[in-house]
N, C-alpha and C positions, 0 to 999 in steps of 0.2 A: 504494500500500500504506500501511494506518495503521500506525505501530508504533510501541508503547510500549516507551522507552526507560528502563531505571532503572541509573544507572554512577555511584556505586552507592545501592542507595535505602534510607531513613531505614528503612526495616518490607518485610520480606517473610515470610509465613508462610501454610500448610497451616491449614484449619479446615473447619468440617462445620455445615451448619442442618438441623434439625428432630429428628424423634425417630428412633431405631434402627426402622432397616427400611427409611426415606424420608428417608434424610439428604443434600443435599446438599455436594458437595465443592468446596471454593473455593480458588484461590491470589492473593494478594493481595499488589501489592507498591505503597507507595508512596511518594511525597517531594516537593517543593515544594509542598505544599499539593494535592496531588491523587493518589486510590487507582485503581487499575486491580485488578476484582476481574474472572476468570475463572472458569468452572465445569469441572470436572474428574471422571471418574467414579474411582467408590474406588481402581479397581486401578491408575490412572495415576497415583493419590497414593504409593501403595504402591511402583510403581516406581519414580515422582520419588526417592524417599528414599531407598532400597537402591542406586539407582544412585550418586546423588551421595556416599553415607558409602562405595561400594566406589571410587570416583572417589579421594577424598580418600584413602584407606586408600593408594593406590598411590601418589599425586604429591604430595600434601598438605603431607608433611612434618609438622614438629615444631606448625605452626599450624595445621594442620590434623588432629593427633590427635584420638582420640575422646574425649578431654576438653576439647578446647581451645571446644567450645561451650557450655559450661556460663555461660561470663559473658557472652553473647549471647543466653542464652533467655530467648524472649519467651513468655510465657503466657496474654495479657490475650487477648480473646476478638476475632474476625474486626470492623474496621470498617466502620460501620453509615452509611448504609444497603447495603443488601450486592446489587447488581445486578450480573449476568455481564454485563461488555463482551463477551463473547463465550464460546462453547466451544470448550472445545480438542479439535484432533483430532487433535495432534501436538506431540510434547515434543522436545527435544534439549538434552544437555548434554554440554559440552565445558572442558576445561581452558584457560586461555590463559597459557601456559608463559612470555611477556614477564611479564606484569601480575603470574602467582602467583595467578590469579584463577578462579572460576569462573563459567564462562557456565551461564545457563537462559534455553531459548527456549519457546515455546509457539508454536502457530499454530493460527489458526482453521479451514483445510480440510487434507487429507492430500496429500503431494507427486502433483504432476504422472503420474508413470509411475502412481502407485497408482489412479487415476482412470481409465486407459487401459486398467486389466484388468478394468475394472464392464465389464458385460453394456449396450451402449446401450438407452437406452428415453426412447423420445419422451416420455413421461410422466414420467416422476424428473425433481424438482425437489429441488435440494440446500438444505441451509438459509441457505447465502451467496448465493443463487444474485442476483444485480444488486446484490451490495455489493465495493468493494474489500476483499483481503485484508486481514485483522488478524494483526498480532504481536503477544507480549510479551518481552522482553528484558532479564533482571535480572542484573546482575555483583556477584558475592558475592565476599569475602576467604575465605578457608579457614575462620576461624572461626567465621565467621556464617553458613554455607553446614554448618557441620556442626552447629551451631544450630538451622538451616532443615532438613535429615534429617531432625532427631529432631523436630521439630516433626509433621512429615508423619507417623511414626512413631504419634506419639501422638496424630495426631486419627481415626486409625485404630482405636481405644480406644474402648469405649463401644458397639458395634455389640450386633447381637443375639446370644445365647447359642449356640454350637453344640449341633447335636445329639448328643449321646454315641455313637453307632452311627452314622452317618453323617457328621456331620462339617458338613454344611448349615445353613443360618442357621434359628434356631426364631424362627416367628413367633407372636405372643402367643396366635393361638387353636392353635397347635402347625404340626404338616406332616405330608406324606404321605412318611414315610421308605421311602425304597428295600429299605434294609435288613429293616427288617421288614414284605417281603414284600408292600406295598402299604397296610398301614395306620397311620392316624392316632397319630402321637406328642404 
């Protein structure tokens, strides 16, 4: 198994490339002189950060209030060049009640028993399929962990405009809303 260790690493932060509609989502974390960026789809950024500020909201404490990241926000934009070592198909975040610390894991395939309820098929090729697993593995303090929330938080910003009557994302030439009955918004 490769895994990228960061205990704890200089930069981690939620960001997004390209334009609203086709944005890529990334989690980046790194230190000694080297970045480990992953790719992530929106809604696992979304969780990422709802999870972690309701994480800290219970065990956090006083460094881990929701203002305690304010002197930890980082803003400056995703490090370049920006290639996913891997996609995630699996997140986990966990407290570590010795350290006062917060764990975030990522993994590149979805655990063992979830694999064993797919449908066999001779033909399904996974996208790991003759690579060793990958990890990522970042240990945050409270503060920078509530930091890194609001980070995810806000690269979540920026997307396309909802539809008024449905609630769907409007793409620039419009969409075929439900709501109204099948046509063109």
């Amino acid at each position: 198994m490769v895994q990228h260790v960061f205990d704890p690493p200089e930069r981690c932060v939620a960001g997004s490339v390209g334009p609203p509609g086709q944005r890529t989502f990334f989690l980046q974390a790194g230190g000694g002189g080297r970045v480990v960026s992953v790719s992530l789809e929106k809604e696992q950024v979304r969780l990422l950060g709802e999870s972690l500020a309701e994480l800290l909201d219970e065990v956090g404490g006083e460094e881990g209030s929701s203002g305690s990241g304010e002197r930890y926000a980082d803003t400056a934009p995703l490090d370049t060049p920006i290639e996913d070592d891997f996609r995630v198909q699996r997140l986990s975040v966990a407290w570590e009640g010795e350290r006062r610390r917060v764990v975030i894991e990522a993994f590149d395939r979805p655990e063992a028993s979830d694999l064993l309820e797919l449908e066999p098929d001779d033909d399904a090729e996974f996208p790991w399929s003759g690579m060793p697993p990958q990890s990522l593995r970042v240990v945050l303090a409270p503060g920078p962990a509530r930091a890194f929330a609001s980070r995810c938080a806000s690269s979540l910003e920026g997307g396309r405009p909802s539809c008024p009557f449905c609630g769907q994302p409007l793409d620039p030439s419009g969409h075929i809303c439900p709501r109204a009955n099948g046509y063109r918004r």
